[in-house]
N, C-alpha and C positions, 0 to 999 in steps of 0.2 A: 413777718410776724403776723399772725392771724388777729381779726380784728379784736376778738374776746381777750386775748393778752393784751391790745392796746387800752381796749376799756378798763381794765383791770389797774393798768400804771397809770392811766391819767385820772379815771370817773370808778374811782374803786364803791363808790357810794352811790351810783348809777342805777337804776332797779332798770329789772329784769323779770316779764311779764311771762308766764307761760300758759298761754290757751282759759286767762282768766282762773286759773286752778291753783299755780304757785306764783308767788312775788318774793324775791332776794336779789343779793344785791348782786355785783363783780366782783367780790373779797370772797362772800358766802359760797357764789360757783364756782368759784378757784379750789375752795376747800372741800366742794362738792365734787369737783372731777379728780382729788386726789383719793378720793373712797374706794372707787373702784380698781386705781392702780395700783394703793396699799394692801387692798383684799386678793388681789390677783396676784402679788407680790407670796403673798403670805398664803395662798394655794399651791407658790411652786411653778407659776406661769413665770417666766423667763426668758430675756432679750430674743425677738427673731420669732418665738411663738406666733400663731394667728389666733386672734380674740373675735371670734362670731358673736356680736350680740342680737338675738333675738327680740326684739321690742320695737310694735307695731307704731306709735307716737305718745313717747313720753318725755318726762324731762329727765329720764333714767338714758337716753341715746344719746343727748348733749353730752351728759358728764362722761359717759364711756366713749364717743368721740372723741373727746380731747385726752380723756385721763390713760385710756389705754395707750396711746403714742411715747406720753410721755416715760411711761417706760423700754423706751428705745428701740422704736421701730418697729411696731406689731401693725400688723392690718387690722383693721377694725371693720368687719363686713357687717350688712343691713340684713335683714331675714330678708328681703328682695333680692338678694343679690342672683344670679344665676347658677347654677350649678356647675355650670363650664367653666366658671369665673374661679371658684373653693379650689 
C-alpha cells in the first residue's frame, strides 16, 4: 500500500504542504485524486486506456498520479517522459 493511503487510514487529519502554495489534509487529497478519475470516467476513458498528463510541477500531478490508477490500471505518464517510452 503506497504511503498516502496509509496516511490517509491512520493521520486522515495530517496536512499536506505543497511548495508553500496549497495546505489540506489526507481525507481532502483522497477526495482530490478522486476528481480526476470521476471526470476521466465521465469522458469515456476506460480500464486499460493511457492517461498522459501533461503538467510541469503541480499539485494537479499528485492527484492524477494516484487518481488515474485507481480506475484500473491506466499508465499515467509525465510530460518527461520519452517518446520511445508512449
Amino acid at each position: 500500500m503506497h504511503s498516502a493511503f496509509c496516511e490517509l487510514i491512520y493521520s486522515p487529519d495530517k496536512e499536506i504542504v505543497y511548495r508553500d502554495q496549497m495546505r489540506f489534509d489526507y481525507l481532502t487529497f483522497s477526495r482530490r485524486v478522486s476528481q480526476p478519475a470521476n471526470a476521466l470516467e465521465n469522458l469515456g476513458v476506460r480500464q486499460g486506456d493511457t492517461v498522459m498528463v501533461m503538467d510541469w510541477d503541480s499539485h494537479r500531478y499528485p492527484e492524477c498520479f494516484f487518481g488515474v490508477p485507481m480506475m484500473g490500471g491506466f499508465t499515467c505518464l509525465p510530460v518527461r517522459t520519452p517518446a520511445a517510452m508512449i
